[in-house]
C-alpha positions as CSV (number, residue, x, y, z in Angstrom):
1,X,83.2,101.3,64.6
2,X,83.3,104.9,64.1
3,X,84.4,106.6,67.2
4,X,82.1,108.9,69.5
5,X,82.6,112.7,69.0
6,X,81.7,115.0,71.9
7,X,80.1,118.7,71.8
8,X,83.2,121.1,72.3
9,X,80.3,123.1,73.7
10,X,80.1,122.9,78.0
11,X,76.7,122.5,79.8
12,X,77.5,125.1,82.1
13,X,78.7,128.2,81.1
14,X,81.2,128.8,84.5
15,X,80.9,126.8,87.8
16,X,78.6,129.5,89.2
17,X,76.1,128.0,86.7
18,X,76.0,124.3,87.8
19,X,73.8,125.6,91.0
20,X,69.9,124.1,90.2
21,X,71.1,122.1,87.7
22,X,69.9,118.4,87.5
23,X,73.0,116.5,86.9
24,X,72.9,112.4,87.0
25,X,76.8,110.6,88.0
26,X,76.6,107.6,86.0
27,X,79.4,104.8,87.4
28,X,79.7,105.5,91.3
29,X,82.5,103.2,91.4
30,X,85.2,102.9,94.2
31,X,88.0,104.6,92.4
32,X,87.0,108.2,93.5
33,X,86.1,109.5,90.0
34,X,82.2,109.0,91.1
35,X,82.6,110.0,94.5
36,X,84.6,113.2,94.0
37,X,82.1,114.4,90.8
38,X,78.7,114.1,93.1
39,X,80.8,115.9,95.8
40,X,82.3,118.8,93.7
41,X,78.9,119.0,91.8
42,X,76.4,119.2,94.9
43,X,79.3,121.6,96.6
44,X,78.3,123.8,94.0
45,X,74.5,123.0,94.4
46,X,73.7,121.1,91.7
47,X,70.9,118.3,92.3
48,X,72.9,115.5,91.9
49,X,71.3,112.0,91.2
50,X,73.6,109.3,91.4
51,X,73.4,106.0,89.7
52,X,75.1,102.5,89.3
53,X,74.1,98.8,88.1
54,X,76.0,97.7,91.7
55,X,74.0,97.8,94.6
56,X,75.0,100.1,97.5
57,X,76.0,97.1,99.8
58,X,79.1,96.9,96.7
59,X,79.3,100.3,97.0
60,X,79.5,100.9,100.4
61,X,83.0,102.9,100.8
62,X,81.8,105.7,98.2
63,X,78.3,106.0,99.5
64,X,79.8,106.8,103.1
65,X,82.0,109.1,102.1
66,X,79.3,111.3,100.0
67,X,76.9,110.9,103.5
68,X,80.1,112.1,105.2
69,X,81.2,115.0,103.8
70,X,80.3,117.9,105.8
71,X,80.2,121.0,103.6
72,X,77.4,120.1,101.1
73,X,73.9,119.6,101.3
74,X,73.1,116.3,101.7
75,X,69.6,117.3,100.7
76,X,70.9,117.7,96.7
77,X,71.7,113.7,96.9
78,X,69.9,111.0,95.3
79,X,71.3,107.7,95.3
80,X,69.5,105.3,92.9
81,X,72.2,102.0,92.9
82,X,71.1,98.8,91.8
83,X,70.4,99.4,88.4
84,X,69.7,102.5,85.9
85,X,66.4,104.2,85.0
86,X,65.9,106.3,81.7
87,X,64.4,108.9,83.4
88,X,67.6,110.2,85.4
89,X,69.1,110.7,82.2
90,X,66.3,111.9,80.4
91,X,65.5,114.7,82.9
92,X,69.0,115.6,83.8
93,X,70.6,118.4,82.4
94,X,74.4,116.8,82.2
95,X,75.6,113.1,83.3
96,X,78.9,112.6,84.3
97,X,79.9,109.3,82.5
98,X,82.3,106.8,84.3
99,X,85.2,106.2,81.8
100,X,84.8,102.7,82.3
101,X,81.1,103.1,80.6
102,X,80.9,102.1,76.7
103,X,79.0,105.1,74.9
104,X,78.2,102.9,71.9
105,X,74.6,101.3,71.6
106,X,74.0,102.8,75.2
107,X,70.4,103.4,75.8
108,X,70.7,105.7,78.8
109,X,73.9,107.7,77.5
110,X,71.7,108.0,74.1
111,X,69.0,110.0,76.2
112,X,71.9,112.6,77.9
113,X,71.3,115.9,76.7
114,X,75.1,116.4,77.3
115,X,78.0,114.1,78.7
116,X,80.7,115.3,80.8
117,X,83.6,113.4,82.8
118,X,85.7,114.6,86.1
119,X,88.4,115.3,83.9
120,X,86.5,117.2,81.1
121,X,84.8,119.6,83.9
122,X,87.9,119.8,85.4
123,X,90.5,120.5,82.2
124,X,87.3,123.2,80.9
125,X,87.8,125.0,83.7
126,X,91.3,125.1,85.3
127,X,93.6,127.6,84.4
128,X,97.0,125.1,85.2
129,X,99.8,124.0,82.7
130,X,98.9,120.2,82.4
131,X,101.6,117.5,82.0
132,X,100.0,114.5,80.9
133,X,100.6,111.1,80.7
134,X,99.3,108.1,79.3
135,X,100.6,104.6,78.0
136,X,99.8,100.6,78.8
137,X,102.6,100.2,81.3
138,X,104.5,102.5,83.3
139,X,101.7,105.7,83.5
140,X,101.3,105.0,87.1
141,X,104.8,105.4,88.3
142,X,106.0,107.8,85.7
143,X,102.8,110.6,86.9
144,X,103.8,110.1,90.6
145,X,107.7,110.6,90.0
146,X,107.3,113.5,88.1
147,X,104.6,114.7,91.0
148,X,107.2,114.0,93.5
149,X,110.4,115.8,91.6
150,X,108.1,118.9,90.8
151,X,107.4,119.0,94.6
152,X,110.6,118.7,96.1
153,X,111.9,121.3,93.2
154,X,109.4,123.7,94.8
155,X,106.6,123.5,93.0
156,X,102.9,123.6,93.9
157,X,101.9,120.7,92.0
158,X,98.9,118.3,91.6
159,X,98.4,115.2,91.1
160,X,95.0,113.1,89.9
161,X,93.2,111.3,87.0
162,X,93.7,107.6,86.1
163,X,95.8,106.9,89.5
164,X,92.8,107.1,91.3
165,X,92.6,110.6,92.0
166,X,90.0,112.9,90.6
167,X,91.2,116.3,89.8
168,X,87.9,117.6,91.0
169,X,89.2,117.3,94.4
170,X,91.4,119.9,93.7
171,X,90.6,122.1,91.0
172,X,89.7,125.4,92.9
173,X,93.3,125.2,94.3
174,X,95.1,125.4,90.9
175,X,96.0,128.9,88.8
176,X,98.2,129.5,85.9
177,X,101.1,128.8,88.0
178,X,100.4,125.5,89.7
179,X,101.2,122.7,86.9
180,X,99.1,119.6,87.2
181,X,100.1,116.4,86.0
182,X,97.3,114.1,84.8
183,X,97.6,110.3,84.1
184,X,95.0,109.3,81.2
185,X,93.9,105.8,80.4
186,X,92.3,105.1,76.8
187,X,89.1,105.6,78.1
188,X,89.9,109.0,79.9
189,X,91.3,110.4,76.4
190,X,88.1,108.7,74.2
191,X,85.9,110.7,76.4
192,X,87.9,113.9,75.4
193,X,87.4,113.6,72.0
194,X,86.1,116.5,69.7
195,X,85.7,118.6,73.2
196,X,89.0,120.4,72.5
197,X,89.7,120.7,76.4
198,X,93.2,118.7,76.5
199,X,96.0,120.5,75.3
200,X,99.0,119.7,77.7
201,X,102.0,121.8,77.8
202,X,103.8,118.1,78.0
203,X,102.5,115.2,76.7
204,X,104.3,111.8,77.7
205,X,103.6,108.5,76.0
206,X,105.0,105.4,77.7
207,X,105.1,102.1,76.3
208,X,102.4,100.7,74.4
209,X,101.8,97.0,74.5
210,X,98.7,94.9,73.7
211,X,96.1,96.0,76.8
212,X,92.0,96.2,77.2
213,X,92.0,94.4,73.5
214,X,88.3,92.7,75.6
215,X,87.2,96.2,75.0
216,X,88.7,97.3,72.0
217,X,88.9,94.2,69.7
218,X,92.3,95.4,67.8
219,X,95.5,97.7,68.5
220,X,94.4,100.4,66.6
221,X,91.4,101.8,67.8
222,X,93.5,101.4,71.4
223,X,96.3,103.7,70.1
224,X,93.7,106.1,68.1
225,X,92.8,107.2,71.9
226,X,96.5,107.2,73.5
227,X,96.8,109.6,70.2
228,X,94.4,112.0,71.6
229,X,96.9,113.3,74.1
230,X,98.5,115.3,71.8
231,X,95.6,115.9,69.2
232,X,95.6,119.5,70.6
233,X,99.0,120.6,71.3
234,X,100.6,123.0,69.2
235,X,104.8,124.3,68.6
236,X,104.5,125.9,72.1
237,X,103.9,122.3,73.5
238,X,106.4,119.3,74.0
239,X,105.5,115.4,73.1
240,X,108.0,112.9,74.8
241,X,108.7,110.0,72.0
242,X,110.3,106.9,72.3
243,X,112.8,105.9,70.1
244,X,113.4,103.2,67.9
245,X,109.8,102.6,69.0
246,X,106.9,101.3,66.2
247,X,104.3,103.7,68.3
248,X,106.9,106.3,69.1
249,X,107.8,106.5,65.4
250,X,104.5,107.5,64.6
251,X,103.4,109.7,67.6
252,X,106.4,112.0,66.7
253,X,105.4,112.0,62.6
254,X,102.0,113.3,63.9
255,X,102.1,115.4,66.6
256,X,102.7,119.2,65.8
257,X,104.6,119.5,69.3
258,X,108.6,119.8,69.7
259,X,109.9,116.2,70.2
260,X,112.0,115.1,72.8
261,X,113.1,111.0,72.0
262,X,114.4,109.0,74.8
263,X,115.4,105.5,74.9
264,X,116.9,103.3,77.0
265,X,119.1,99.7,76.4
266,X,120.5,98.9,73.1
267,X,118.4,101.9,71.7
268,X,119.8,104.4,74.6
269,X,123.1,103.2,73.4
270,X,122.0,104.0,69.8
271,X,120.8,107.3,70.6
272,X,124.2,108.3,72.8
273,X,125.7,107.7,69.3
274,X,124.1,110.2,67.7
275,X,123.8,112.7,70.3
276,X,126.1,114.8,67.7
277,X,123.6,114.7,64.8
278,X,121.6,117.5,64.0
279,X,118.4,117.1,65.2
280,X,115.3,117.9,63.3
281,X,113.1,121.3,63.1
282,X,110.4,119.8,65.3
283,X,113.3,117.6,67.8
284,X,114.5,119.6,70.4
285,X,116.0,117.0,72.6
286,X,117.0,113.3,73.4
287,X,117.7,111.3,76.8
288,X,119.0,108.4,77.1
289,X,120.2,105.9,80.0
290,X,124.3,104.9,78.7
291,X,125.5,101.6,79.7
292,X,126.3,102.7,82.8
293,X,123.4,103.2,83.7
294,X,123.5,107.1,84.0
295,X,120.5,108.9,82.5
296,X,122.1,111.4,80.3
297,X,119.9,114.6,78.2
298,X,121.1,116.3,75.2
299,X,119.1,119.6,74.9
300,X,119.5,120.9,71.1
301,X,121.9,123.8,70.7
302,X,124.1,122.4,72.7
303,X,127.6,121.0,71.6
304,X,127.4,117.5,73.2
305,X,129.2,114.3,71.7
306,X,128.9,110.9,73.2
307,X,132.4,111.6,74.6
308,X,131.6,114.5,76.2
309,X,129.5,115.4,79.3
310,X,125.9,115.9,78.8
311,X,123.6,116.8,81.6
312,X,123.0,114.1,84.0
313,X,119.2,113.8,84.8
314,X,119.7,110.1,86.6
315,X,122.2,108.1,89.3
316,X,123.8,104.7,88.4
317,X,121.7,104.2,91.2
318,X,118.0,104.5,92.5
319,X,115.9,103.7,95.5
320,X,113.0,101.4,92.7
321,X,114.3,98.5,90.9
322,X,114.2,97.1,87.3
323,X,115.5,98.4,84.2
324,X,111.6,99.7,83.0
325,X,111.5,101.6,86.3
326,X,114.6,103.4,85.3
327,X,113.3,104.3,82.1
328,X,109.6,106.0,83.7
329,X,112.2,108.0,85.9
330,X,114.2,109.3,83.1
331,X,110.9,110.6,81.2
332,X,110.2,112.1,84.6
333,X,113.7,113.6,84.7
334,X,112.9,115.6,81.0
335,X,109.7,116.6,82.3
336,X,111.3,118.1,85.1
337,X,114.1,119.7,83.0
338,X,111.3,121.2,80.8
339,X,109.9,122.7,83.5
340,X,113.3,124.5,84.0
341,X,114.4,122.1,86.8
342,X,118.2,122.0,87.4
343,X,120.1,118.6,86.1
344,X,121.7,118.1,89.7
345,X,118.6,118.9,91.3
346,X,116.4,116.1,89.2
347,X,119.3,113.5,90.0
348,X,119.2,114.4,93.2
349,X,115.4,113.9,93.6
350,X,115.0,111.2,91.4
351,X,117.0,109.1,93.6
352,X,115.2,109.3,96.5
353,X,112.0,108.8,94.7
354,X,110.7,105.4,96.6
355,X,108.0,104.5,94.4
356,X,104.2,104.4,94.8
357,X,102.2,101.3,96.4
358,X,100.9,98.5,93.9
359,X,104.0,98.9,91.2
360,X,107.0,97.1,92.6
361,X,106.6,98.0,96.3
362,X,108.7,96.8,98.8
363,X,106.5,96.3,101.7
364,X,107.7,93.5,104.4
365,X,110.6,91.5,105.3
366,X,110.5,87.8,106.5
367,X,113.5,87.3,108.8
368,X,113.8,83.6,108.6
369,X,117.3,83.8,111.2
370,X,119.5,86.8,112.0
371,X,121.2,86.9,108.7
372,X,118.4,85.1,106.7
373,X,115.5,86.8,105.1
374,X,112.9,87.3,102.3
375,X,112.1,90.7,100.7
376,X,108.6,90.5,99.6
377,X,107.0,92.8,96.3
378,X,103.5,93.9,95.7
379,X,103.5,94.8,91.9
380,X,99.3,93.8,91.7
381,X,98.9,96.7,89.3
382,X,100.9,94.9,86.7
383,X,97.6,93.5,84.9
384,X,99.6,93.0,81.4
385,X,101.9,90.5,80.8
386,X,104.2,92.8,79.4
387,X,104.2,94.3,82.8
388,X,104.7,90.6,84.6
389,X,108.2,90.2,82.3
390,X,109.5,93.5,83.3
391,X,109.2,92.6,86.9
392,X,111.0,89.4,86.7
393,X,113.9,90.8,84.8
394,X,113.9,93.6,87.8
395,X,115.7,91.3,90.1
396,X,119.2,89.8,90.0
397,X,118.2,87.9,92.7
398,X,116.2,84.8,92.3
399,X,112.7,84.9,92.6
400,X,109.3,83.2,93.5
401,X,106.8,84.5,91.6
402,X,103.0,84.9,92.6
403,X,100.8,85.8,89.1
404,X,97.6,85.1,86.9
405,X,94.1,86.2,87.5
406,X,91.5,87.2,84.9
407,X,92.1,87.8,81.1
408,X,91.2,90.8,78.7
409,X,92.4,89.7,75.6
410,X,95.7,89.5,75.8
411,X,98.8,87.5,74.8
412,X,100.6,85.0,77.5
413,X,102.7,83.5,75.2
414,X,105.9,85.4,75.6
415,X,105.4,85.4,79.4
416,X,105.4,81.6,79.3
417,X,108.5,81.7,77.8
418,X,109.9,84.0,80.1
419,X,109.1,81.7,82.4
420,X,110.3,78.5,81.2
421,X,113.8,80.6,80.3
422,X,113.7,81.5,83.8
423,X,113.4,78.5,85.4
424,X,116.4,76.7,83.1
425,X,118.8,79.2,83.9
426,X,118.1,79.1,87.3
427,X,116.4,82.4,88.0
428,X,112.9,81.2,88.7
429,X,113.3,79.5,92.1
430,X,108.9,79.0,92.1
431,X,106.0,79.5,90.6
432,X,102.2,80.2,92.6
433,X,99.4,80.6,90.4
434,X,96.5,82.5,91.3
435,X,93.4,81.1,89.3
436,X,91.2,82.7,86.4
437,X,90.7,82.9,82.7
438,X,94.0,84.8,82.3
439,X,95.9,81.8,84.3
440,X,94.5,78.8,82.4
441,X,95.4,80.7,78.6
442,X,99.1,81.0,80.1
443,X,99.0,77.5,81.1
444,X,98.4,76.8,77.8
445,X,101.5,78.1,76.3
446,X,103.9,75.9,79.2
447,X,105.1,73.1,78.2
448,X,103.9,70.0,80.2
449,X,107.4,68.8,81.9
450,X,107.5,72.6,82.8
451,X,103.6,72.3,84.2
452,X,104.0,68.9,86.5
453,X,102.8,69.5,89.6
454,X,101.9,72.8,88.5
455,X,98.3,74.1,90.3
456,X,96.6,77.4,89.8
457,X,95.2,78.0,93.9
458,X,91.7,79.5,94.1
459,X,92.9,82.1,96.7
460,X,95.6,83.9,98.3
461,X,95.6,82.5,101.6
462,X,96.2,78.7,100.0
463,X,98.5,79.9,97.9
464,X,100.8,81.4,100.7
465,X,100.6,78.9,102.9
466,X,102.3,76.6,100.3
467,X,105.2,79.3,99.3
468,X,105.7,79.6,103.4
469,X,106.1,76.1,103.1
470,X,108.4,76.2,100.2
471,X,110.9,78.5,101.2
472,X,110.7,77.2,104.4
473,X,112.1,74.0,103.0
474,X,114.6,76.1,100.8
475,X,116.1,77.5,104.5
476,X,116.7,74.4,105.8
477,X,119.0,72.9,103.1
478,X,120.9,75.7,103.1
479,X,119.8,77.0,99.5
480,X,119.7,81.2,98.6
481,X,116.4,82.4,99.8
482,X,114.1,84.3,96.8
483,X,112.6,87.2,96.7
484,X,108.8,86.4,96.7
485,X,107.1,89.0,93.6
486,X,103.6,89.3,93.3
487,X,103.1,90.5,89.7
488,X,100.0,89.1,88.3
489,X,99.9,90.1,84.6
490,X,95.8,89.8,84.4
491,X,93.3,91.8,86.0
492,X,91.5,91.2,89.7
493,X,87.9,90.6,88.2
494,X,86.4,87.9,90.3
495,X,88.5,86.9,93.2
496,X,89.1,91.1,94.1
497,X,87.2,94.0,93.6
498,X,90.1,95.9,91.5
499,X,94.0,95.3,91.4
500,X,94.0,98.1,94.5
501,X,92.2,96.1,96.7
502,X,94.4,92.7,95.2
503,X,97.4,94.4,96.7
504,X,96.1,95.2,99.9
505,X,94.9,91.9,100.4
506,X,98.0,90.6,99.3
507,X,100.0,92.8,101.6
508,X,97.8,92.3,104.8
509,X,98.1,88.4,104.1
510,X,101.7,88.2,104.0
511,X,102.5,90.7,107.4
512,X,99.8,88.2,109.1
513,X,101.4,85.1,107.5
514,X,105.2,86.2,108.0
């Protein structure tokens, strides 16, 4: 299917011009996006009309907070939840499209005289350097630590897009010198396309696995949006490649940015190897993390040999674990260093960066006896498998594992071995499966002897009562005590309203519980 093409041309000519306009907010949602766009737009008196197939019982939290909000006229709301008319998009002026709203063979998009999203309004009219970042694993945590190191280097930055944030919420605070660092989904970037709005002075790609295929049906219309990030950019701009990298390979032979590669493992190693060859015209840069575990940059110009010192951007040692964590912090650490932050000043950050909630957080303790205790991880945004592998190999320690939930397409098979690797070598101490469509085609890949006794539970609570139990048993006969990861590797759909509220759940269970 051919992809959808937007108007470069805006609705509104400046935000002046949105007053009296009829806008419609298709998608309320509970991720902000929604909430922040009727905000911003009736702030600026727009008659905003706001729509959504859930009803407003589902939508409660965002409906509250729009009839809380004290500086806009509550008089410019409409709220019509439940279901969708044609007429509020026939009549309306502009709708402001959810991301996670198909444009193809949609009746009520069909009748919009013009689409717009939170991020389109907000990229046509800020005046901010934007870093931006997209990717299937790693976006989350690679946006917030370059966030945090542009912060505590002095920066006023921002923060917003897929990570929940809108940027509406703070557009009127940004200027030429405030850089804003966007994270993008797929979706986010295929609603940019043909506008011509998105040209980041940075654009940062992180690993690309298999993700939303339920949506897309193959890889490469999935990529053909992550490819969007740098559709605009130009020789002034910079495009952060992986190396030795299928997808990284061909983002660097089409983007018309200067390249910096940057590997990390047996491809770091690599790429320290031949920190002494020239680079290209168009590679200005590589970073790599050594064996060591030092992340090291080699800025072009520079005389720099794998013998000799190159600019340390990363400590042996960080606050986050797991090897993939170190690599998002070493894309972080070149962002910063574009940005003219010192190399001592980015390790010096980056090792106090704690992480952000959802992705590897370490959130409780269970002291079992004075010297005894459990360290338990919330990692619910991990909705890939890919994503459920690198947590596991994130711990030396052994660990329980809590994962599965609802599938979108994707591929369980090399988590199963994973896990059946694990479990021989000792590594895997247990195994709690949360039920769903994602759960039962992993089940399918274990083989039986590894499945006896093996039941996916049909909630949390059930589920924790029975790894309480477990590692209960474990104290008693004097074995080493896991750490307990949740990491699900599918999506929330069913049993939670989103991977955000999975987490919480998942959290406020286990300091009850333990």
């Amino acid at each position: 299917m051919t992809p959808h093409v937007y108007s470069s041309k805006c609705p509104f000519e400046s935000l002046a011009d949105i007053k009296g306009k009829k806008i419609t907010v298709m998608g309320l949602g509970l991720n902000g996006g929604g909430t922040a766009s009727a905000i911003f737009l009736a702030r600026y008196g727009a008659q905003v009309c706001i729509t959504d197939m859930k009803t407003e019982e589902e939508l409660l939290p965002s409906v509250e907070k729009i009839r809380s909000t004290p500086d806009i006229d509550q008089s410019l709301i409409t709220f019509a939840l439940g279901g969708h008319k044609i007429e509020d998009f026939e009549n309306a002026d502009c709708v402001i499209k959810n991301p996670g709203v198909k444009i193809e063979n949609n009746v009520y998009l069909s009748a919009a005289k013009a689409i717009e999203t939170d991020i389109s309004l907000f990229l046509r009219f800020t005046k901010a350097p934007v870093i931006a970042v997209t990717g299937s694993k790693g976006k989350s945590s690679t946006v917030s630590a370059i966030h945090y190191g542009l912060c505590k280097a002095g920066f006023e930055a921002f923060l917003g897009g897929n990570i929940t944030v809108s940027p509406l919420n703070f557009l009127e605070k940004t200027n030429e010198h405030t850089p804003v660092v966007l994270e993008l989904s797929s979706w986010q970037l295929a609603d940019l396309r043909g506008r011509g709005v998105l040209k980041p002075k940075i654009a940062v790609i992180t690993t690309i696995v298999p993700d939303h295929q339920n949506w897309y049906g193959a890889m490469e219309p999935y990529v053909a949006d992550k490819k969007l990030i740098y559709a605009n950019q130009d020789k002034d701009c910079y495009t952060l490649c992986k190396y030795k990298d299928e997808w990284g390979s061909v983002f660097a032979r089409e983007t018309k940015g200067k390249i910096v590669w940057h590997a990390e493992g047996e491809a770091g190693i690599e790429l320290a190897n031949n920190a002494a060859i020239e680079l290209g015209e168009n590679e200005v840069g590589i970073a790599w993390v050594d064996s060591s575990g030092l992340g090291k940059f080699h800025r072009r110009g520079t005389a720099v040999t794998p013998s000799s010192k190159a600019e340390t951007l990363l400590p042996e040692k960080l606050s986050v674990p797991g090897t993939h964590m170190k690599e998002n912090l070493l894309k972080a650490g070149i962002v910063l260093r574009l940005m003219g932050v010192p190399s001592d000043k980015i390790a010096e950050v980056l090792a106090s960066y704690s992480g952000i909630p959802h992705r590897l957080e370490a959130f409780f303790k269970w002291q079992i006896l004075r010297s005894r205790e459990v360290r338990f991880y919330n990692d619910s945004a991990a909705t890939v498998p890919e994503a459920t592998i690198a947590a596991i190999n994130s711990f030396e320690e052994k660990i329980s594992l809590i994962c599965g939930g609802t599938d979108k397409d994707c591929n369980f098979e090399q988590l199963a071995q994973v896990l059946v690797e694990s479990r021989k070598n000792g590594h895997l101490a247990g195994l709690y499966l949360l039920d769903g469509t994602g759960t039962q085609k992993l089940l399918g890949y274990l083989p039986d002897s590894f499945k006896k006794g093996l039941k996916p539970f049909d909630g949390l609570e059930p589920l924790l009562q029975k790894l309480k139990a477990d590692v209960e048993k474990m104290n008693q006969e004097h074995k080493d005590l896991p750490v307990v990861v949740f990491s699900p590797g599918a999506t929330s759909f069913g049993m939670f309203k989103n991977e955000f509220d999975r987490g919480n759940t998942f959290k406020d269970m286990v300091t009850k519980m333990f």
